[in-house]
Residue frames relative to the residue before (quaternion, step in Angstrom):
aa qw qx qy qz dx dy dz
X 1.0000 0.0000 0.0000 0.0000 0.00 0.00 0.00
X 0.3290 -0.8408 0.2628 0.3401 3.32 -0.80 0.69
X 0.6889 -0.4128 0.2787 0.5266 4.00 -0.48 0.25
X 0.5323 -0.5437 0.5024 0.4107 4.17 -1.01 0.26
X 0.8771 0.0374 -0.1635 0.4501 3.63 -0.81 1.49
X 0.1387 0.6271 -0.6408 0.4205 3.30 1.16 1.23
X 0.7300 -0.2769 0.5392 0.3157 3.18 -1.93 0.30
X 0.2454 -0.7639 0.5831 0.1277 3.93 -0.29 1.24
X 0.6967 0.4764 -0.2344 0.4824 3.59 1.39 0.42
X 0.3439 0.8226 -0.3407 0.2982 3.14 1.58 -0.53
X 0.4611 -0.6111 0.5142 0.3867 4.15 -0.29 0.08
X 0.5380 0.5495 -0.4564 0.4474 3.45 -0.87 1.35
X 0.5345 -0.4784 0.5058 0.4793 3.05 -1.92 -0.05
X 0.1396 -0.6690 0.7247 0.0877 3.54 -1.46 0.20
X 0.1378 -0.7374 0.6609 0.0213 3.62 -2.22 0.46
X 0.0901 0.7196 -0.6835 0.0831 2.99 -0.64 1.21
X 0.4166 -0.7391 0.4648 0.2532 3.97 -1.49 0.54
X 0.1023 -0.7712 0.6163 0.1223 3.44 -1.00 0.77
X 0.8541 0.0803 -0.0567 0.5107 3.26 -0.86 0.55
X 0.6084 -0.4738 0.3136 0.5540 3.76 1.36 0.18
X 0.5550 0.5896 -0.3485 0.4722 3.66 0.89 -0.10
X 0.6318 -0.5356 0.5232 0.2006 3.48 -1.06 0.78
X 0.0797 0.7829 -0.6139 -0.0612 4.19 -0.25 0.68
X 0.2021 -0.8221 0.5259 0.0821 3.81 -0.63 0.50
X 0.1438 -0.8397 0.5173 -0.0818 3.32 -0.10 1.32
X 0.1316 0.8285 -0.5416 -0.0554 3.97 -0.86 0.07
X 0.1906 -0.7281 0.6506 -0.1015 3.76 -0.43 1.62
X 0.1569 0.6380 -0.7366 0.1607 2.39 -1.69 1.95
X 0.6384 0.4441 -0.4007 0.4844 3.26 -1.32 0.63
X 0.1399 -0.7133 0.6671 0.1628 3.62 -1.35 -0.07
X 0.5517 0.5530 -0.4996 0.3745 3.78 -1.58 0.70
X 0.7874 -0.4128 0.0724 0.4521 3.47 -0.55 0.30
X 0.2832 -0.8627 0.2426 0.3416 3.66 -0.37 0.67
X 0.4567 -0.6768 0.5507 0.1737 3.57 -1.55 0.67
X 0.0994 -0.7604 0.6309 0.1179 3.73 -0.23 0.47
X 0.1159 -0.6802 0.7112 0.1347 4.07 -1.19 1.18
X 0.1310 -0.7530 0.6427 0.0534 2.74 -1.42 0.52
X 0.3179 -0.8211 0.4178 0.2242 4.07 0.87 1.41
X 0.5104 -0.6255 0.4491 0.3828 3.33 -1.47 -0.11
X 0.1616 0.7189 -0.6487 0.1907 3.42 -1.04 -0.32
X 0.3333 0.1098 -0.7082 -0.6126 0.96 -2.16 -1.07
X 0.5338 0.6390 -0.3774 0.4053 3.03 -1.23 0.02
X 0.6810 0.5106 -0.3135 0.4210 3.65 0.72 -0.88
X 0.5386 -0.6349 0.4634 0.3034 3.67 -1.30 1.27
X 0.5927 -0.6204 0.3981 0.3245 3.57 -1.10 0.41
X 0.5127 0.6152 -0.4218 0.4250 4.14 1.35 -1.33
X 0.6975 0.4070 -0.5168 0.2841 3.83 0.01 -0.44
X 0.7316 0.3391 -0.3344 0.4878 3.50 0.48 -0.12
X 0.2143 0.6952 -0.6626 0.1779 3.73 0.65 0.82
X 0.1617 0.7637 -0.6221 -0.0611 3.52 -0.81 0.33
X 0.2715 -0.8162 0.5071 0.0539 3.40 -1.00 1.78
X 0.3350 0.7623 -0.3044 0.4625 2.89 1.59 0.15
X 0.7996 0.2492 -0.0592 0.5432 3.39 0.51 -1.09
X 0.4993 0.6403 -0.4084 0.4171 3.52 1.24 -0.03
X 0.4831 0.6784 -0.4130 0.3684 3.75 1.58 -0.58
X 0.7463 0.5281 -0.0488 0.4021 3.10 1.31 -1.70
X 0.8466 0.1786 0.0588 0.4979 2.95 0.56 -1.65
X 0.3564 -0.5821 0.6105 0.4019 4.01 -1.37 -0.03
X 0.1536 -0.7448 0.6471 0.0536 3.38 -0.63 1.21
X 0.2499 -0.7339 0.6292 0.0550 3.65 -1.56 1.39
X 0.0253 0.7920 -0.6058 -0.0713 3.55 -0.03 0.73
X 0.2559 -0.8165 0.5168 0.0259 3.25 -1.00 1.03
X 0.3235 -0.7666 0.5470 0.0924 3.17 -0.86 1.18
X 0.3590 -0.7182 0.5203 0.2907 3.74 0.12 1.69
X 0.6277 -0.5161 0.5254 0.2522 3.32 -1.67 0.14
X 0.8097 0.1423 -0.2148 0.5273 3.20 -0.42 0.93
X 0.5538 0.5435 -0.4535 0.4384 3.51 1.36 0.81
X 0.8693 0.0513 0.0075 0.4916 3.76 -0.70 -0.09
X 0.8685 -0.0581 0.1700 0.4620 3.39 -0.48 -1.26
X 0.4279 0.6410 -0.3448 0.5358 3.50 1.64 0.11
X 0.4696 -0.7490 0.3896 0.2583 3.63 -0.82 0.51
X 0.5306 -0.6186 0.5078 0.2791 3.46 -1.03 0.53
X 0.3409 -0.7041 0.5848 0.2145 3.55 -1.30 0.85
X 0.5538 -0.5964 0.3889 0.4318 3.88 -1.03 0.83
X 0.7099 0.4415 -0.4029 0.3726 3.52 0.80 -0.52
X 0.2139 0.9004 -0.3276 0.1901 3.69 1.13 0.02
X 0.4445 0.0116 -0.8452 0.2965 1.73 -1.40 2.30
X 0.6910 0.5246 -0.3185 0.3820 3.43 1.30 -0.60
X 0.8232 0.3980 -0.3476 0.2075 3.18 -1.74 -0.63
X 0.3880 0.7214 -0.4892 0.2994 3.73 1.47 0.68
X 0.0128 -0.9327 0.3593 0.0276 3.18 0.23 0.80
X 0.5533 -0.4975 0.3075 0.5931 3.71 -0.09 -0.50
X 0.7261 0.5692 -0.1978 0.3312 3.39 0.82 -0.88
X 0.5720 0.5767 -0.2948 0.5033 2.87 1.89 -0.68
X 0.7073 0.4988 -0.2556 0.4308 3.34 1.05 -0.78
X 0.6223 0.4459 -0.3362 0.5485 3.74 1.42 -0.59
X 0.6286 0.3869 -0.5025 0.4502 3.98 0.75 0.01
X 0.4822 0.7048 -0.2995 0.4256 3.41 1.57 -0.73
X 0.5858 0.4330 -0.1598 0.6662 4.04 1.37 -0.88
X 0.5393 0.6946 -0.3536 0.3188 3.29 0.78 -0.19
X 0.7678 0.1011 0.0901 0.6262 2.89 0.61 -1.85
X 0.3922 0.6098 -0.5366 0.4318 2.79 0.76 1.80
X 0.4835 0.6306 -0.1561 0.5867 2.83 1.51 -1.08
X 0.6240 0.5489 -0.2889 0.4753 3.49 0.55 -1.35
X 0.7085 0.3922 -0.2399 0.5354 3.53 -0.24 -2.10
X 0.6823 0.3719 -0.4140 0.4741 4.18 0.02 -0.59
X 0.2553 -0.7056 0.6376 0.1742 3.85 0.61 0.11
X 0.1054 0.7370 -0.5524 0.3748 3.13 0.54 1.62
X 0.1364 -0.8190 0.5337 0.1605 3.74 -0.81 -0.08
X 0.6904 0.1022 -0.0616 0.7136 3.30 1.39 -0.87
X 0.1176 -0.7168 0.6821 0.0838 4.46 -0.99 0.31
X 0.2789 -0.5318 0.7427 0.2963 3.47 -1.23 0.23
X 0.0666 -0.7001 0.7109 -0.0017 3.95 -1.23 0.74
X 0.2728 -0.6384 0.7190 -0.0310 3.20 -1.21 2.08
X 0.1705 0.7542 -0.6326 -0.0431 3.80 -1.02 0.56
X 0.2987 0.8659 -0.3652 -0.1664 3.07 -1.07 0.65
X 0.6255 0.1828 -0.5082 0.5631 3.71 -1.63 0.47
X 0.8695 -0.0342 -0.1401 0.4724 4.06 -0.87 -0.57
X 0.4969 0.7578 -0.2950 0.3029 3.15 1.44 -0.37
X 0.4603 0.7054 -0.1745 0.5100 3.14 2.16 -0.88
X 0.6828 0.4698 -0.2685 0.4909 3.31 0.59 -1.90
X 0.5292 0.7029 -0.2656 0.3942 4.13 1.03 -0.98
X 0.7329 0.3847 -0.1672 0.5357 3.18 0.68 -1.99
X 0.7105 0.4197 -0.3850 0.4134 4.11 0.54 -0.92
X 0.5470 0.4860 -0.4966 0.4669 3.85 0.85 -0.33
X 0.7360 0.4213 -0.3695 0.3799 3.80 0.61 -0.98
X 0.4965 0.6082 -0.3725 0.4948 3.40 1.50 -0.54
X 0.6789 0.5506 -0.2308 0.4274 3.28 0.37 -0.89
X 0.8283 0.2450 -0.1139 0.4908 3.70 0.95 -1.26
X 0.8649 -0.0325 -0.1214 0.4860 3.44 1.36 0.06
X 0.2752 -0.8702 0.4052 0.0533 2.85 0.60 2.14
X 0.7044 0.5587 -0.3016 0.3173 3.05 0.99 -1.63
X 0.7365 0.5073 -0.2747 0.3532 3.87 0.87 -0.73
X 0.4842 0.6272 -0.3502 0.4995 3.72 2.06 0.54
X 0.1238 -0.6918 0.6817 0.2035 3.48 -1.21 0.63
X 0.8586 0.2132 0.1209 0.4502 3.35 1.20 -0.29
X 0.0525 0.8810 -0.4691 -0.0328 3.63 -0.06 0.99
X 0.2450 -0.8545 0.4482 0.0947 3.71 -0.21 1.03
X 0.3640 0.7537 -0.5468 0.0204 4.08 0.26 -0.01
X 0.5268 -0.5777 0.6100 -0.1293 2.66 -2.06 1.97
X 0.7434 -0.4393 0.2225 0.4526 3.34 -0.44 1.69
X 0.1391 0.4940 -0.7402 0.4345 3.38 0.59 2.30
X 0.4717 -0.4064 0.7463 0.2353 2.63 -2.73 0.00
X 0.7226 -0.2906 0.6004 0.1815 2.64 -2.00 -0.85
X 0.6847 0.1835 0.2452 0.6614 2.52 0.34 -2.26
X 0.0488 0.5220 -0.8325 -0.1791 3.26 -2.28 -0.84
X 0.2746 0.6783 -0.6490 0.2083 3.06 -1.65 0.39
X 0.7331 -0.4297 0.1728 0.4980 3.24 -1.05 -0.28
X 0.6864 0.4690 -0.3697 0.4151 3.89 0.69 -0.68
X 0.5057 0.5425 -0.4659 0.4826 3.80 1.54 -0.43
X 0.7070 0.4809 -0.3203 0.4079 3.79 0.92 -1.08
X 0.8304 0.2566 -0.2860 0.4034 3.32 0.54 -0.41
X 0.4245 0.5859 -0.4701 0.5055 3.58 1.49 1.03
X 0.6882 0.3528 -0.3195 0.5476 3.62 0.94 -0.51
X 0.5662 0.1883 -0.5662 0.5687 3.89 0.55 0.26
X 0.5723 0.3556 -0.6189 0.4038 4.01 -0.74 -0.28
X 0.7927 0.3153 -0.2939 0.4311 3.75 -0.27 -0.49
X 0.6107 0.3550 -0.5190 0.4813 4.22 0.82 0.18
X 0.4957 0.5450 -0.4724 0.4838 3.96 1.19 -0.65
């Protein structure tokens, strides 16, 4: 982890607090930056490492709240909501003294990235979503089992 007032970009794991909770972040690569935002919840951040895109880009992989090394809300398992997680990208964005982010989300990670899309267009150069929807509901649920059968 990196020391208090390192480079909030620096390569590594980093910690910054949202809502009093521990947030776990991890930056790699270098070039304009790419905030992920994994699915889940619940789901570890390493599956969506892409070194690929690290040639190009500084990739921010976020550890959701209440996943791994990220802190746990008191109301845990509950109250993780989308919003919590798009104010949660927020002041990420902030603490990176960022102004504008490109924002990869995917599967719920998506549903994450369109609420932040949705509440803070102006701070996107870019909105990326990975086998998201739109929607969900019942015809989204019973399109993703017709299509895992």
């Amino acid at each position: 982890m990196a020391p208090p007032g390192a480079d909030p970009l620096r390569a590594g794991a980093h910690t910054i607090t949202v809502h009093g909770v521990p947030q776990r972040y991890h930056v790699h690569g270098s070039g304009p930056v790419c905030l992920v935002q994994p699915g889940g919840p619940g789901v570890f951040w390493e599956y969506l490492r892409m070194p690929a895109l690290e040639v190009h880009l500084t990739m921010v992989y976020v550890e959701a709240l209440g996943t791994g090394d990220s802190g746990r809300l008191a109301t845990h398992p509950d109250g993780y909501t989308r919003s919590l997680y798009a104010e949660a990208i927020d002041r990420l964005v902030d603490h990176l003294g960022l102004d504008e982010v490109h924002l990869l989300g995917h599967s719920y990670g998506g549903f994450v990235a369109q609420r932040y899309a949705l509440d803070h267009a102006d701070r996107l150069s870019g909105l990326i979503l990975y086998e998201s929807a739109p929607v969900t509901g019942l015809e989204h649920s019973a399109e993703a089992a017709r299509q895992l059968a």
